[in-house]
C-alpha positions in Angstrom: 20.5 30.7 -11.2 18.0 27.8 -10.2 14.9 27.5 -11.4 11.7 26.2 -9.5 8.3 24.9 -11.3 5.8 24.6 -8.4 6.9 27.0 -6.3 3.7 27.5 -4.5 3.3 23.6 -3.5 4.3 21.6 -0.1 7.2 21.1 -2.3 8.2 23.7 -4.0 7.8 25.9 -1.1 10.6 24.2 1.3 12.8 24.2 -2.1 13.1 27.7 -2.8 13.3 28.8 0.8 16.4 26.2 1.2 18.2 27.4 -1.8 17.3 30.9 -1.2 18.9 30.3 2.4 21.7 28.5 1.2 22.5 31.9 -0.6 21.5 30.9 -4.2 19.9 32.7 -6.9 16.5 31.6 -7.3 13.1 32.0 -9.8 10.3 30.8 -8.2 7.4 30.0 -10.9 3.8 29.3 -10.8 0.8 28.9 -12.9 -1.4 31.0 -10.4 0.2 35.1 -9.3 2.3 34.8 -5.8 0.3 36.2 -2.5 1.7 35.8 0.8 3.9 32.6 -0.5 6.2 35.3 -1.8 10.0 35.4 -0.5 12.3 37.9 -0.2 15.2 38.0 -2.1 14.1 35.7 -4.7 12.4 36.7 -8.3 9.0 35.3 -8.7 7.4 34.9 -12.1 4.3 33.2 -13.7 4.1 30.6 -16.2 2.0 27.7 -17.8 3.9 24.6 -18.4 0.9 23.8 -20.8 2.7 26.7 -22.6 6.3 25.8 -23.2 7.3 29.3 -24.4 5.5 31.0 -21.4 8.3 29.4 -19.5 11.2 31.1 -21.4 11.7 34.6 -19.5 12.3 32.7 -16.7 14.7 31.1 -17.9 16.7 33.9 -18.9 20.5 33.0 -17.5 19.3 29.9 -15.8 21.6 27.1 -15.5 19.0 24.2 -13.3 15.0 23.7 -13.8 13.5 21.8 -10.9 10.6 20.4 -13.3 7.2 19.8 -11.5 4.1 19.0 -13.2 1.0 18.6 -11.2 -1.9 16.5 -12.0 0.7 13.7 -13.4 1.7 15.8 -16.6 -1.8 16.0 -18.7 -2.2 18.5 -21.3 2.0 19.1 -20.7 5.1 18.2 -23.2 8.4 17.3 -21.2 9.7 17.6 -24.8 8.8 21.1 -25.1 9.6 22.1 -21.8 12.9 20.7 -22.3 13.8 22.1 -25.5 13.2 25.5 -24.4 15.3 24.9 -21.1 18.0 23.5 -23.5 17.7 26.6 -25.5 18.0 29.3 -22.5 20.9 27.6 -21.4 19.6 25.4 -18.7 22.4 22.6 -18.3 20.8 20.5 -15.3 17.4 19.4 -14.9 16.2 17.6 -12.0 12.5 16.3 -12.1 10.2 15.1 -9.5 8.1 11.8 -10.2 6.8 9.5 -8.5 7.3 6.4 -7.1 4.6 4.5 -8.9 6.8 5.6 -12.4 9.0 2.8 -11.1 6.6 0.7 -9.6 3.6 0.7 -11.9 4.8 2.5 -15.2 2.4 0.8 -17.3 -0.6 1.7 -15.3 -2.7 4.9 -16.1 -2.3 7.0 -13.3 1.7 6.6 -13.7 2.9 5.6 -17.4 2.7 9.8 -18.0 5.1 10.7 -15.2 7.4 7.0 -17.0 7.4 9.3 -20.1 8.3 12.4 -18.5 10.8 10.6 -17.2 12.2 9.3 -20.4 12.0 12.8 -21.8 14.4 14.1 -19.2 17.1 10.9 -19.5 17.0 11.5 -23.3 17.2 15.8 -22.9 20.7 15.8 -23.6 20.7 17.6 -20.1 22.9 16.5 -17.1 19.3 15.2 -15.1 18.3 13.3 -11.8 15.3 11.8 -11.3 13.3 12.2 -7.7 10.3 9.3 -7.1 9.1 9.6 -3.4 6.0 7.7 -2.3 3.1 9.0 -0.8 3.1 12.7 0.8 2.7 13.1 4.5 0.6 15.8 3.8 -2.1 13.9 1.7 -3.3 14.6 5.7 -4.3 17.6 5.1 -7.3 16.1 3.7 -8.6 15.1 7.1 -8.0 18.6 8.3 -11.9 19.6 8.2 -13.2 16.6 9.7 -10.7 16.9 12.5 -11.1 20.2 13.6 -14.6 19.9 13.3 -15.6 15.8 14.8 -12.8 14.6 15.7 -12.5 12.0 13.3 -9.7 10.5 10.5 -11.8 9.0 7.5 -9.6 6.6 5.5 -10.0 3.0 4.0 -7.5 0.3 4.5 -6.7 1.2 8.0 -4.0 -1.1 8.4 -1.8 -0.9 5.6 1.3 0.9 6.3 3.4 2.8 4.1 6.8 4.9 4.4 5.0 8.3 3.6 7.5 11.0 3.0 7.8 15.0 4.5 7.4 17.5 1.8 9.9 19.4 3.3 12.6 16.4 3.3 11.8 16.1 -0.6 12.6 19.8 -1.0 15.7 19.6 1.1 17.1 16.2 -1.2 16.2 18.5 -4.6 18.1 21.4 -3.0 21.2 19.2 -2.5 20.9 17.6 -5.6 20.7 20.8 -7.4 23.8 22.5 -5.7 26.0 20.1 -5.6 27.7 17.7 -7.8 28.0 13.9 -8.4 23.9 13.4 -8.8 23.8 13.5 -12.0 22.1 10.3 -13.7 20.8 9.2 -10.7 17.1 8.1 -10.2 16.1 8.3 -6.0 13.5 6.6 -4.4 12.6 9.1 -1.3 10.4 7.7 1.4 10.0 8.4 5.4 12.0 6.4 8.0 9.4 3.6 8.4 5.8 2.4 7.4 2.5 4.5 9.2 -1.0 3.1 8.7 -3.6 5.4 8.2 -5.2 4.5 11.6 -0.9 5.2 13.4 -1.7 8.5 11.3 -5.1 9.6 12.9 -3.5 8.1 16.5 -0.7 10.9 15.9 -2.8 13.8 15.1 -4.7 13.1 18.6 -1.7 12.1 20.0 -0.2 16.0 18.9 -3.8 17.5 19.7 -3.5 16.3 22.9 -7.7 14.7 22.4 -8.7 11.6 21.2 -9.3 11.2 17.1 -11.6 8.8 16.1 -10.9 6.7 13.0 -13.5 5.8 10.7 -13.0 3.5 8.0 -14.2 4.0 4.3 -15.0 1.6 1.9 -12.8 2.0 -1.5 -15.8 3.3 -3.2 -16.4 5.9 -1.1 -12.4 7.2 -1.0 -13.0 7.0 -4.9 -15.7 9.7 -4.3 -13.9 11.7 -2.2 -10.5 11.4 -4.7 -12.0 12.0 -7.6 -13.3 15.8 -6.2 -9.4 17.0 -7.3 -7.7 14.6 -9.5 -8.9 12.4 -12.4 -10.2 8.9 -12.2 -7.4 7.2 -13.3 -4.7 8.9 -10.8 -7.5 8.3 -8.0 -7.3 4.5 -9.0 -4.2 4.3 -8.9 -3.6 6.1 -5.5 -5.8 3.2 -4.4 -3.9 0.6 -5.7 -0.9 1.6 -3.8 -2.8 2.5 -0.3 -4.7 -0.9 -0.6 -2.4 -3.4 -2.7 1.3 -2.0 -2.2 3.7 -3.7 -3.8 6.7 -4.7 -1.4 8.7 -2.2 -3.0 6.4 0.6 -2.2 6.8 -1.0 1.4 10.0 -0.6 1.7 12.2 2.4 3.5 14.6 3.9 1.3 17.9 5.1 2.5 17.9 7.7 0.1 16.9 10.8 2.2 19.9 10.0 5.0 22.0 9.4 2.6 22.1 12.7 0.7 21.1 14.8 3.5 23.1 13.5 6.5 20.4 12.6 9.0 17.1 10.6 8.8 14.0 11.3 7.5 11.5 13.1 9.3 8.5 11.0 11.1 5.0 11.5 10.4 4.8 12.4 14.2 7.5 15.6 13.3 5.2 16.3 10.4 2.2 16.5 12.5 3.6 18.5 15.0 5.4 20.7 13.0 1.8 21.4 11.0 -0.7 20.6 14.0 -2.6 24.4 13.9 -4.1 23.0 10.1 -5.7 20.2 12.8 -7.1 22.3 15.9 
């Protein structure tokens, strides 16, 4: 049996529905009780990873955790998590991170998710290590002012980045936790090629079949808007990266085609494939 932290998320959603599809056994857990994002055939539980030992009934005749911890790990203990998935029976963990573990591990908004990731390499579990880069679907935060104006807000307008499909990074984990050979391996998931934020809002219109208009913020006022749903720190950081990438967070990974036979998706299939959140 596999186990999935995050079920609920634009991850952990395409996850459980590829394992459940692939014909595995599969928990789905989250924080928050399961509505409509419940699946058939496959046990759904709740759980605080805050709470280590709230974990444990899920675990019951596990033998994989897919670890997820929003909101960059605060207030949660790999160490904990871990020793109770080491105590159920859990032989293989795989974790999602981030790319900026790799890239910026000293800086605030990503030295938490280093030392998550040193807690997993140091489990005494058979673990891989996921970083992508930056989520197609931060674009759902232009959803409102799309529908309603017709218009993409977004600083650095010209800075291009290989942002990554949810669904591709739940794909990738699915492999990785069926099959063998991945273990001890840390992969860098991006999308096939850099998109600026302005290529982004041209795509939505392009998909919408109307024009988009893209206006662009100042960094102080993407702080502002940031800050509304994660902390200060992680905000600055996201900043960093959209403003000041380093070359490596520039650069396309082979990663996804490599594990899952065929390339990354586009942001154009993303769009398309989610274009109702935009009309």
């Amino acid at each position: 049996m596999i186990v999935i932290t995050g079920a609920t998320g634009n991850v952990g959603r395409p996850l459980v529905q590829a394992l459940a599809a692939a014909g595995e056994k599969v928990t789905a857990v989250s924080r928050r009780p399961f509505g409509e994002e419940a699946q058939p055939g496959v046990v759904h539980r709740q759980a605080d990873l805050a709470e280590p030992e709230s974990l444990r009934p899920s675990l019951d005749g596990a033998d994989a955790l897919f670890l997820l911890v929003a909101g960059g790990g605060e207030g949660v203990s790999a160490s904990g998590i871990l020793a109770v998935a080491g105590a159920a029976g859990v032989r293989r963990v795989v974790l999602l991170s981030s790319q900026g573990a790799g890239t910026r591990p000293q800086s605030p908004s990503h030295a938490p998710l280093r030392a998550f990731e040193d807690d997993v390499r140091n489990s005494g579990l058979e673990w891989t290590v996921l970083r992508p880069g930056g989520f197609a679907s931060n674009a759902f935060l232009w959803a409102e002012s799309v529908r309603a104006r017709r218009t993409v807000a977004a600083p650095f307008p010209g800075v291009g980045l290989p942002v990554i499909d949810p669904a591709d990074i739940g794909e990738v984990a699915a492999a990785v936790l069926r099959e063998a050979g991945h273990a001890g391996h840390t992969y860098e998931l991006t999308g096939p090629s850099p998109v600026s934020p302005r290529e982004q809002a041209e795509a939505i219109g392009h998909a919408l079949g109307a024009p988009v208009r893209f206006i662009e913020q100042s960094r102080d006022e993407a702080r502002a808007q940031l800050v509304r749903f994660m902390p200060g720190p992680v905000a600055d950081g996201t900043l960093a990266i959209l403003g000041e990438p380093f070359a490596a967070e520039q650069r396309v990974s082979p990663a996804v085609e490599q594990i899952l036979g065929r390339p990354a998706r586009t942001f154009a299939q993303w769009v398309q494939r989610n274009i109702a959140a935009f009309r």
